[in-house]
N, CA, C and O atoms as a MOPAC input file, in Angstrom:
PM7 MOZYME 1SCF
protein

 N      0.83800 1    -1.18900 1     0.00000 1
 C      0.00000 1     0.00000 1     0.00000 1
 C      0.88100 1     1.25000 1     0.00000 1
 O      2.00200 1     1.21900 1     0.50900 1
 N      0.24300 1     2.64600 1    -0.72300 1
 C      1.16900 1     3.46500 1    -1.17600 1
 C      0.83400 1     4.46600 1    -0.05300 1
 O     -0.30100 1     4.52700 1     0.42000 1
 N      2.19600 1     5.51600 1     0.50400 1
 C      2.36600 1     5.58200 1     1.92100 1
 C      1.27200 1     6.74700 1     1.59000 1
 O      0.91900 1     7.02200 1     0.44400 1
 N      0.73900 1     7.46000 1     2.89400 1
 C      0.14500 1     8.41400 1     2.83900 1
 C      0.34100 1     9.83800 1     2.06000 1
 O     -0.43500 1    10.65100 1     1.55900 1
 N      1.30200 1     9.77200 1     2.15700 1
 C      2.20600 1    10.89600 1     1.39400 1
 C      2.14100 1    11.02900 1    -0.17300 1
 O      2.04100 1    12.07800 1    -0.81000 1
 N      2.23100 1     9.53200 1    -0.74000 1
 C      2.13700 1     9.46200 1    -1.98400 1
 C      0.46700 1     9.51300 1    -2.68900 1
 O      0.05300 1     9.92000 1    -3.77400 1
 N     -0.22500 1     8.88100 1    -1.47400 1
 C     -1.64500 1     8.79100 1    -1.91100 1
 C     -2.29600 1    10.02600 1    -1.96700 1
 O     -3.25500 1    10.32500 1    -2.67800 1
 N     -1.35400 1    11.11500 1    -0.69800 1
 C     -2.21500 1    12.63300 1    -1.22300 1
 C     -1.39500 1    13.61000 1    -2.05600 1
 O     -1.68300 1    14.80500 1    -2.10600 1
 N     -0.34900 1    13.06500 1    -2.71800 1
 C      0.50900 1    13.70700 1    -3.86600 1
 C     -0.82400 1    13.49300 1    -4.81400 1
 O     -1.57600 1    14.40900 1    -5.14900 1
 N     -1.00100 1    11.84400 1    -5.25200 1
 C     -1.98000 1    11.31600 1    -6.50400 1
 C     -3.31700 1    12.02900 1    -6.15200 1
 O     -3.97500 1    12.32800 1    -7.14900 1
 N     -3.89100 1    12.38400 1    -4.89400 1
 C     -5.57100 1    13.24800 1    -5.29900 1
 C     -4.64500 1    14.42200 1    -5.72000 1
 O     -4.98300 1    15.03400 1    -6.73400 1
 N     -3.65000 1    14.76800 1    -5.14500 1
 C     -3.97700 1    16.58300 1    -5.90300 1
 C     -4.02700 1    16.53900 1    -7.35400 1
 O     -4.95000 1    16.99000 1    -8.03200 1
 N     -2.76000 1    15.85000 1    -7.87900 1
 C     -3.08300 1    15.45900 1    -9.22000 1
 C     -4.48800 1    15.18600 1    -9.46600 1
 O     -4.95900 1    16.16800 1   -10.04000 1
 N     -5.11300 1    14.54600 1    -9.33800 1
 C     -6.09200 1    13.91200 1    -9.61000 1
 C     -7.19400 1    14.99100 1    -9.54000 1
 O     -8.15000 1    14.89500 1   -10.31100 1
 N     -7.12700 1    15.88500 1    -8.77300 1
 C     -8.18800 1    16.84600 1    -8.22100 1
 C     -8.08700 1    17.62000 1    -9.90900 1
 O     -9.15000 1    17.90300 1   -10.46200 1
 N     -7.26100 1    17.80100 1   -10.34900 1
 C     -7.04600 1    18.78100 1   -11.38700 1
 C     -8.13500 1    17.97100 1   -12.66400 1
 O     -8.75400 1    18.54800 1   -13.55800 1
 N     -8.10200 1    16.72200 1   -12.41700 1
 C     -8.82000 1    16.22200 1   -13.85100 1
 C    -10.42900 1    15.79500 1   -13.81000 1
 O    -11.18400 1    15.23000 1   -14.60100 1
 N    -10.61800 1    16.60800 1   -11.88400 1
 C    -12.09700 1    15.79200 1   -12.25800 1
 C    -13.13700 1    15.98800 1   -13.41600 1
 O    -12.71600 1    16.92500 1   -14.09600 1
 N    -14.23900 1    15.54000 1   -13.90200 1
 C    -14.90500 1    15.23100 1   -14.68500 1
 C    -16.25000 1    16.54900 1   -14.72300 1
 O    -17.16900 1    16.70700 1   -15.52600 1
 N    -15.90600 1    17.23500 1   -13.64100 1
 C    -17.26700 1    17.95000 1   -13.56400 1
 C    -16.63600 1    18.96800 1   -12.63800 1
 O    -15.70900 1    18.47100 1   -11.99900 1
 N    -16.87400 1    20.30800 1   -12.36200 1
 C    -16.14800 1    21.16400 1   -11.63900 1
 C    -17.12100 1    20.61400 1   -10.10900 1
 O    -18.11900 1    19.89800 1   -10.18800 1
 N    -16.55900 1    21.13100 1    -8.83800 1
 C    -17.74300 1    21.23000 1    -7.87900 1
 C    -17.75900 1    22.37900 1    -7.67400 1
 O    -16.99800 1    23.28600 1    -8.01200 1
 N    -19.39500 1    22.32700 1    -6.62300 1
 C    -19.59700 1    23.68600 1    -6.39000 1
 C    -18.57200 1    23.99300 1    -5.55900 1
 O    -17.58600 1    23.29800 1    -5.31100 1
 N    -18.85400 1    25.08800 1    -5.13000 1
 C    -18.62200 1    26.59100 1    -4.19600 1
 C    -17.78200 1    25.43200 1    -3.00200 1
 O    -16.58900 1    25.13700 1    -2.94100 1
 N    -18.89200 1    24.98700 1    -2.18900 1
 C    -18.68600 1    24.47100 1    -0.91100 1
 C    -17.50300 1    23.63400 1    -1.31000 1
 O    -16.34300 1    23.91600 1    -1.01100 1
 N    -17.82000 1    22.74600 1    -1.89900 1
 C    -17.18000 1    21.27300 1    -1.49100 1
 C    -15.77400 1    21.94000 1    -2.92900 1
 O    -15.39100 1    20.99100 1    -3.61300 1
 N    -15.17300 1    23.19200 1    -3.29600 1
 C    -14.02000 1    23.55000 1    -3.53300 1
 C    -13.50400 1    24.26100 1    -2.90300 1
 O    -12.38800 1    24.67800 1    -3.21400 1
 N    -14.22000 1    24.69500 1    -1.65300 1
 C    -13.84800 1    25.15500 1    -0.09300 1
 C    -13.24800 1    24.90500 1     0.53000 1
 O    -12.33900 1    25.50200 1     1.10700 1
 N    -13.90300 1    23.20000 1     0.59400 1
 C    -13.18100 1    21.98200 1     1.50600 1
 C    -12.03100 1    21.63400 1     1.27900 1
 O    -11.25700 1    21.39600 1     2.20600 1
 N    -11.62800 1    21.51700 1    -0.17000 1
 C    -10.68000 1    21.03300 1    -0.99900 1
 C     -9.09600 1    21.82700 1    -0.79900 1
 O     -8.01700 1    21.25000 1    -0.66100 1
 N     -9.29800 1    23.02800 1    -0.82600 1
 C     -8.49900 1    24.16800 1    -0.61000 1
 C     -8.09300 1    23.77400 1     0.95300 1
 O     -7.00100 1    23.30600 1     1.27900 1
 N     -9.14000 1    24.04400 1     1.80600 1
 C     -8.95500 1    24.26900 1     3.28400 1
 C     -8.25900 1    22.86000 1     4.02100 1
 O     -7.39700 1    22.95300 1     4.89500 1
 N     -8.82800 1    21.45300 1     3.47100 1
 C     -7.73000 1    20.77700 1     3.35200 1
 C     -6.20200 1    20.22600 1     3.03500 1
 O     -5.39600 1    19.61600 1     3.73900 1
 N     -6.17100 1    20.52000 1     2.19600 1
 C     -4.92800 1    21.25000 1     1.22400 1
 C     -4.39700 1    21.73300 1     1.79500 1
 O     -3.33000 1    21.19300 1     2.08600 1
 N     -4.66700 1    22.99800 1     2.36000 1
 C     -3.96500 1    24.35500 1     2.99100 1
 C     -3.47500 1    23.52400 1     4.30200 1
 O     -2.25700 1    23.58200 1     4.46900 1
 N     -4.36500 1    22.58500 1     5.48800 1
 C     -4.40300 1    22.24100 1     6.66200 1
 C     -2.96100 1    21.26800 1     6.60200 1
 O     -1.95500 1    21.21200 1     7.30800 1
 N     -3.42400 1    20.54700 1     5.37900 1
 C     -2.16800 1    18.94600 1     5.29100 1
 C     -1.20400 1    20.00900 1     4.63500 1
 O     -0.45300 1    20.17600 1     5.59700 1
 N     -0.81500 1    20.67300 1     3.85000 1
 C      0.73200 1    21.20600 1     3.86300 1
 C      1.34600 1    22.22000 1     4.68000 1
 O      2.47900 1    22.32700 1     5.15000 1
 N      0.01800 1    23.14100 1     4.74600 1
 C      0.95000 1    24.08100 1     5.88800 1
 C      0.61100 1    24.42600 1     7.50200 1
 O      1.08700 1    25.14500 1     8.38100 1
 N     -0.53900 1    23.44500 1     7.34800 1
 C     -0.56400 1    23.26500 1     9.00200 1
 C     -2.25000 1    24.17300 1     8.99100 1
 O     -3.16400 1    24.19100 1     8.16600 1
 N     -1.95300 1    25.18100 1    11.00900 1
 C     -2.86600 1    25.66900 1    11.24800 1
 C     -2.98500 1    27.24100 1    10.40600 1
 O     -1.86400 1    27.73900 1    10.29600 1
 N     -3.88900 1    27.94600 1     9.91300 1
 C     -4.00700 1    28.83600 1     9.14600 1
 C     -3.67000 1    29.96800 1    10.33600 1
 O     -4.22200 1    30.01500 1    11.43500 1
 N     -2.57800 1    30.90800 1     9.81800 1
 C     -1.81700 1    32.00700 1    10.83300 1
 C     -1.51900 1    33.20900 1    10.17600 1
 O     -0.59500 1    33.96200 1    10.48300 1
 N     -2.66400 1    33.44200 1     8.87600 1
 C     -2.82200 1    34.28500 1     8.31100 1
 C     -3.25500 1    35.33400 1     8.62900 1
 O     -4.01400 1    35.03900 1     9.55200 1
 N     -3.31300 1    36.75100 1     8.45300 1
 C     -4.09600 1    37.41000 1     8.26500 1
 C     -5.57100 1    37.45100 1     7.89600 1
 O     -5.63200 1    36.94300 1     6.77600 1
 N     -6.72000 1    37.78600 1     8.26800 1
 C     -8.08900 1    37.56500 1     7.99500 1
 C     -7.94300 1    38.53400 1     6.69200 1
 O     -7.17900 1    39.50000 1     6.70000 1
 N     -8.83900 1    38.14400 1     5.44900 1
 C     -8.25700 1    39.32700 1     4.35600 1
 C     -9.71100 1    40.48300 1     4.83600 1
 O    -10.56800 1    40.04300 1     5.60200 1
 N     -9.79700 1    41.65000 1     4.38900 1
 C    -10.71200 1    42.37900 1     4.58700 1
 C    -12.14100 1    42.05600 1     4.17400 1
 O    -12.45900 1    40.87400 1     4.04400 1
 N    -13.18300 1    43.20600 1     3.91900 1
 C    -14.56200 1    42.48400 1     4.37500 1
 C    -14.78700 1    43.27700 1     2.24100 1
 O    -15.78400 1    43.03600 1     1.56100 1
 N    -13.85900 1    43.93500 1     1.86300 1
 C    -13.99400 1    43.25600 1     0.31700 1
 C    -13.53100 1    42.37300 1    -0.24500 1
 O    -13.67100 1    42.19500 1    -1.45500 1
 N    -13.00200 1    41.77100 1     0.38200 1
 C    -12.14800 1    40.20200 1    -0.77400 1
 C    -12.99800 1    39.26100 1    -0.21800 1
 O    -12.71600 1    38.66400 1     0.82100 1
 N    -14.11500 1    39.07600 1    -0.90100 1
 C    -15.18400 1    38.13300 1    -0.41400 1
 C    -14.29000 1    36.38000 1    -0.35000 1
 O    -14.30600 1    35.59600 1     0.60000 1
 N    -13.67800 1    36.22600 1    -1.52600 1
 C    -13.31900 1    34.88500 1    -1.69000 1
 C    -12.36700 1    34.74400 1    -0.83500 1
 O    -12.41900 1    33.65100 1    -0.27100 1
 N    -11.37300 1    35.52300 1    -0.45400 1
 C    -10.42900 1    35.48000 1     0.21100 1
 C    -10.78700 1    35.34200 1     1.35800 1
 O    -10.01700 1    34.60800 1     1.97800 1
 N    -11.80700 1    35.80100 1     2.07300 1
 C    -12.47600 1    35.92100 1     3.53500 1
 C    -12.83800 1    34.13800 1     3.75600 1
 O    -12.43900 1    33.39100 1     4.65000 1
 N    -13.80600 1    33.81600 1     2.48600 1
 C    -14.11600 1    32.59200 1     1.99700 1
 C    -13.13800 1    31.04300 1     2.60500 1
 O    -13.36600 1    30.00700 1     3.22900 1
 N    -11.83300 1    31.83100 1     1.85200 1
 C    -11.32500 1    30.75200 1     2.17300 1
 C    -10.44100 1    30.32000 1     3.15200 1
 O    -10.01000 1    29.18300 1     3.34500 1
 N    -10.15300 1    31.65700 1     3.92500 1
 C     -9.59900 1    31.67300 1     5.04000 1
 C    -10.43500 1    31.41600 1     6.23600 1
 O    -10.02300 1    30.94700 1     7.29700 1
 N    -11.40300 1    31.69700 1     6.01600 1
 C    -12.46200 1    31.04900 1     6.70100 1
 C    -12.72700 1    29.32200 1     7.18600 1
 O    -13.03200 1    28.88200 1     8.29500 1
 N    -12.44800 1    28.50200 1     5.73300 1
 C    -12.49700 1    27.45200 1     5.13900 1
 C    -11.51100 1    26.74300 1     6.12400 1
 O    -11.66500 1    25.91800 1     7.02400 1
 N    -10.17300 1    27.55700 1     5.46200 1
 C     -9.01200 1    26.92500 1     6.55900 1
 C     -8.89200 1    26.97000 1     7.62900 1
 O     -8.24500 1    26.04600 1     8.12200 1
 N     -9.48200 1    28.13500 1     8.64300 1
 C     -9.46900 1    28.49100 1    10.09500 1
 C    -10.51400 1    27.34000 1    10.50600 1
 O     -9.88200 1    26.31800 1    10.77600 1
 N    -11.32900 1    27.23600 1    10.58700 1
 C    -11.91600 1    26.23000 1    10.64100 1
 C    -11.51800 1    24.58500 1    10.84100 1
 O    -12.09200 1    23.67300 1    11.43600 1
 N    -10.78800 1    24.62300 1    10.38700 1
 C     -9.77300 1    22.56400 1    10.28600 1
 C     -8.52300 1    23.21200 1    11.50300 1
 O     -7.61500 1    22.48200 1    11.90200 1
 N     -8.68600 1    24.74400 1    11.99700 1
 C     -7.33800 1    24.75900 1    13.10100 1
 C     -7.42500 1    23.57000 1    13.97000 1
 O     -8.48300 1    23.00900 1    14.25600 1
 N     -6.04300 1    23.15700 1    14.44600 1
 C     -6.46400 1    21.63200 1    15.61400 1
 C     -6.29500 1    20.45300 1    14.83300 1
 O     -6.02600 1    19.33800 1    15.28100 1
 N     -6.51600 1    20.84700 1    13.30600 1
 C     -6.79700 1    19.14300 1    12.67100 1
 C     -5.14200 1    18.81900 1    12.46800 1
 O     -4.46800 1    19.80600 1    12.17300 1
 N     -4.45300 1    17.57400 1    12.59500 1
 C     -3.63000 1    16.76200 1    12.57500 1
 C     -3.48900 1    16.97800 1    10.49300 1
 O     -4.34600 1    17.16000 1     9.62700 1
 N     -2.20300 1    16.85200 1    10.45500 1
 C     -1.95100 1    17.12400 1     8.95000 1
 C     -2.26500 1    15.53500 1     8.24000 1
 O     -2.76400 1    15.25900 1     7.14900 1
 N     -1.79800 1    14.72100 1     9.24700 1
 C     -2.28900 1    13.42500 1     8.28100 1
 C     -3.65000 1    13.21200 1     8.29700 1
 O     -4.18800 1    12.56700 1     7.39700 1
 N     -4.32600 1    13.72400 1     9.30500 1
 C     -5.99300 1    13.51500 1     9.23000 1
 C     -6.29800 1    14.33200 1     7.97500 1
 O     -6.92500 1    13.87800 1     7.01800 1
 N     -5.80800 1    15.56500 1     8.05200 1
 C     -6.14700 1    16.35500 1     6.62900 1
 C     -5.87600 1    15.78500 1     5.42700 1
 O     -6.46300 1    15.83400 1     4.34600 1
 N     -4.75600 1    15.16200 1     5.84300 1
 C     -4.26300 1    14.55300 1     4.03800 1
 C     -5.46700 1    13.41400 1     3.69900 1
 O     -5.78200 1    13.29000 1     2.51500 1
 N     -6.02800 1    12.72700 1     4.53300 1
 C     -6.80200 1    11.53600 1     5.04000 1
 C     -8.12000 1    12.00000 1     4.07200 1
 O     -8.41600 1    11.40300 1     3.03700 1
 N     -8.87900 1    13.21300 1     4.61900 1
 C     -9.72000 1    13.92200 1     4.33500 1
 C     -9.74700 1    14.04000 1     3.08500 1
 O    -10.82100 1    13.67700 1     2.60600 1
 N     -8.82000 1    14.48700 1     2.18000 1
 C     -8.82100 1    15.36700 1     1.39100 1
 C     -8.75100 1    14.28300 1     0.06800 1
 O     -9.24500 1    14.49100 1    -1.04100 1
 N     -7.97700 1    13.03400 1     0.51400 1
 C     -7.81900 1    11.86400 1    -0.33700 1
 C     -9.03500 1    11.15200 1    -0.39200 1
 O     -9.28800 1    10.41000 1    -1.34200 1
 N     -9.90000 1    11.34200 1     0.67100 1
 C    -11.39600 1    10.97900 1     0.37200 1
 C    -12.17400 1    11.38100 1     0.19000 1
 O    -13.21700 1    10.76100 1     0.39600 1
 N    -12.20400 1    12.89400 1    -0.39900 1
 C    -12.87100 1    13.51300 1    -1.22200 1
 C    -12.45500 1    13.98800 1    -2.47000 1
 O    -13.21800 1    14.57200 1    -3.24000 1
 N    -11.49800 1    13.80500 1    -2.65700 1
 C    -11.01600 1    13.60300 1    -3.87500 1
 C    -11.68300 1    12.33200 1    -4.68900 1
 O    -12.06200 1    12.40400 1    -5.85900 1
 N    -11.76500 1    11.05600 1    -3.78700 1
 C    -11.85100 1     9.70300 1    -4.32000 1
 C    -13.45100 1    10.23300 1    -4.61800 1
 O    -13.95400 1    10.38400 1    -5.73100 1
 N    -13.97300 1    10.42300 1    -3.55800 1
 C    -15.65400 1    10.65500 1    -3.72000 1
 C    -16.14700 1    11.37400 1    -5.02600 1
 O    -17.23600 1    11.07000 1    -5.51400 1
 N    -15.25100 1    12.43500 1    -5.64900 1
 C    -15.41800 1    13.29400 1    -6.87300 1
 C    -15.54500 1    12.67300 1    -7.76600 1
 O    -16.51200 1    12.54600 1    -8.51700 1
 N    -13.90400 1    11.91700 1    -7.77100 1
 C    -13.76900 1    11.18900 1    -9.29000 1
 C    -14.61200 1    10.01700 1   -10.03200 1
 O    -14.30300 1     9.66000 1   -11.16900 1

């Protein structure tokens, strides 16, 4: 079995070719996972109250603060799988 590491290298790839875009939400998740399994807890700046998407997704990521990076990678490889 291919180590965790490699299995959430293959969704990101994989994320790029799904078959159908998703909505809003569940490319929220995708990001905010992402963001959680490589760079940890989000220690950003909040962006202001015009960068709607940016608020969006920092939002997204603040949210998974606390989560364990392999749980994120975990996450993110099973919604990836769920897409494709």
């Amino acid at each position: 079995m291919a180590s965790l590491k490699a299995q959430f290298e293959a969704a990101v790839a994989n994320s790029k070719n799904l078959s159908e875009r998703p909505d809003n939400n569940t490319l929220l998740k995708i990001y905010a996972l992402y963001k959680q399994a490589t760079v940890g807890d989000n220690a950003e700046k909040k962006p202001g109250f015009t960068d709607l998407v940016g608020r969006a997704k920092w939002s997204a990521w603040d949210d998974l603060k606390g989560t364990d990076a392999k749980a994120a990678m975990q996450q993110y490889i099973d919604l990836i799988e769920s897409l494709s």
